[in-house]
C-alpha positions in Angstrom: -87.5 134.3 189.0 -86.2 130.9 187.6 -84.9 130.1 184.0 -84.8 126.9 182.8 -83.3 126.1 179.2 -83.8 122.4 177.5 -81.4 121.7 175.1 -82.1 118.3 173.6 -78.5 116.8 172.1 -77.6 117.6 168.1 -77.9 115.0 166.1 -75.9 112.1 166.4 -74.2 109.0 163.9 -75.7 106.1 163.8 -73.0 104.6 161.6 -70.7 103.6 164.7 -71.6 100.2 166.5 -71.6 101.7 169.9 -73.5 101.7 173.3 -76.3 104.3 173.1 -74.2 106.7 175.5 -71.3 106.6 172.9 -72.7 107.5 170.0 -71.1 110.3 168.4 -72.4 113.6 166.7 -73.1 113.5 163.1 -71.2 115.9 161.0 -74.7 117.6 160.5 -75.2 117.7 164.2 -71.7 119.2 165.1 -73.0 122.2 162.4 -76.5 123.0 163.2 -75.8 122.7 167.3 -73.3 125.7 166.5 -75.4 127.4 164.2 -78.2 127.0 167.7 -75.8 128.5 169.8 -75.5 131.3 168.4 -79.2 131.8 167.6 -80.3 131.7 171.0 -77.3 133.2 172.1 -79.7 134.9 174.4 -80.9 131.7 175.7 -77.2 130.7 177.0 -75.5 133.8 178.6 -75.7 134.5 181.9 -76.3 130.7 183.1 -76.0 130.3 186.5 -74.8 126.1 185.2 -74.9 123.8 182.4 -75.9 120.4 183.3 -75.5 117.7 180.8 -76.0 113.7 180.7 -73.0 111.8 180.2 -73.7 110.4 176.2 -71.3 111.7 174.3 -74.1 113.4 171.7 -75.2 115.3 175.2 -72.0 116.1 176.3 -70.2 117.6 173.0 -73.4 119.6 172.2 -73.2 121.2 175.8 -69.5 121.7 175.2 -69.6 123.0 171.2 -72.7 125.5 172.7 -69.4 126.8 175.6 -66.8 126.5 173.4 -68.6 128.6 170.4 -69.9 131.9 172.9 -67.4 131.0 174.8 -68.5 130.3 177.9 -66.4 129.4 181.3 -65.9 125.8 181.4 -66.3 125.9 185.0 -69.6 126.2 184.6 -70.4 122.7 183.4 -71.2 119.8 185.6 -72.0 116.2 184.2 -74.8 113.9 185.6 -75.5 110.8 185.0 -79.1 111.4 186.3 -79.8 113.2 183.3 -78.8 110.2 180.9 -82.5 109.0 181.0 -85.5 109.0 178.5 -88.7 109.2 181.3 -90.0 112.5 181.9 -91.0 111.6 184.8 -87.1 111.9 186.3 -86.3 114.9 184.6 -89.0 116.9 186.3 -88.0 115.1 189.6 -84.8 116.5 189.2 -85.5 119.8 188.6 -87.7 120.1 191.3 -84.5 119.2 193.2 -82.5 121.9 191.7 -80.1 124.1 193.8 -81.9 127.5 194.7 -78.8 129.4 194.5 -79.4 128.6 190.4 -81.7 131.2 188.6 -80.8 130.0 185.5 -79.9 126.4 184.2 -79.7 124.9 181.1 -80.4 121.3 180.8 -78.3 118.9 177.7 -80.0 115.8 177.3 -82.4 113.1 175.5 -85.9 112.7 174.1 -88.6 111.7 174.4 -87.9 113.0 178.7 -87.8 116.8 177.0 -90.5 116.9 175.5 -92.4 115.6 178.3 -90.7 118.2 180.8 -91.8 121.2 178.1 -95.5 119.9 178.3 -95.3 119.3 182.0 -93.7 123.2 182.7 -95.8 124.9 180.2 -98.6 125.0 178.1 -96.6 124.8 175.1 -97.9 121.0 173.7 -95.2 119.7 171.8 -95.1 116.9 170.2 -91.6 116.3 169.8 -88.3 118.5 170.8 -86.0 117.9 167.6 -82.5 117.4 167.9 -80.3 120.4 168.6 -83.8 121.7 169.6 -83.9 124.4 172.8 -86.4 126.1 174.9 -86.6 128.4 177.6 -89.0 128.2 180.4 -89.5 131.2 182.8 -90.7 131.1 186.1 -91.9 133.6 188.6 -90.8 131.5 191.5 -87.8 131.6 193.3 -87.5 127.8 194.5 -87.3 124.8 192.2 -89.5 123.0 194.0 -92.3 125.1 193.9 -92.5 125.7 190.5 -95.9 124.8 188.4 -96.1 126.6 185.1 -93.7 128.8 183.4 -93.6 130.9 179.9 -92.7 129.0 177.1 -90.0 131.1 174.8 -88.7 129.3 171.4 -86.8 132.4 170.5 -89.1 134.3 168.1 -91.6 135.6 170.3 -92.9 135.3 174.0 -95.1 132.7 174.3 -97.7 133.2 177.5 -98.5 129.7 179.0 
């Protein structure tokens, strides 16, 4: 069986004039990504890896998530793959995902989530909000093989 968590970054400031892939959590960001983490608690444990995109929003709400149940450290790993908006690449690379994983969570960007929730599962989202996470079950035991999975937003099972 294979687990895969979206996380979709908290919300980030706006104020600073940065490059995209510096922008900084908002204050309200930095609060409801904690409040998440310990919602879907659940959803975190137990993670096999934690792979974020490099933006700063990305990164600090895949380290406030470790840092607030605390998780090893150990277990994070940056790529720069995952600093993309096309769907498209995000289900490419999970497809390539290390079989020795059961469970990963993915940190990253929109609109690329939201398309990787529709293409895994029946679910038909419109839009992943920020701090937003999913989990996506699989009966399969190789990432590449995977079609569709069980969509879970944390209240109830959701068969897809």
């Amino acid at each position: 069986m294979k687990e895969l968590i979206i996380l979709r970054h908290a919300k980030s400031n706006r104020t600073y004039s940065v490059d995209d892939i510096n922008r900084p959590l908002s204050p309200e960001g930095i609060e409801r990504i904690k409040i998440i983490s310990h919602q879907k608690e659940d959803f975190f444990i137990k993670a096999d890896i934690i792979i974020s995109s490099p933006a700063i929003r990305a990164l600090h709400s895949a380290m406030i998530t470790i840092h607030e149940l605390n998780l090893p450290l150990e277990q994070l790993k940056i790529d720069k793959q995952l600093y993309t908006f096309s769907g498209f690449s995000v289900i490419d690379y999970v497809y390539t995902l290390d079989d020795r994983w059961n469970k990963v969570i993915l940190v990253g960007h929109n609109p690329a989530f939201t398309e990787v929730i529709n293409h895994f599962s029946d679910a038909g989202i419109n839009h992943l909000r920020t701090a937003g996470c999913v989990q996506i079950t699989f009966d399969g035991d190789q990432w590449s093989n995977l079609y569709k999975g069980e969509f879970f937003l944390g209240q109830k099972k959701n068969n897809v």
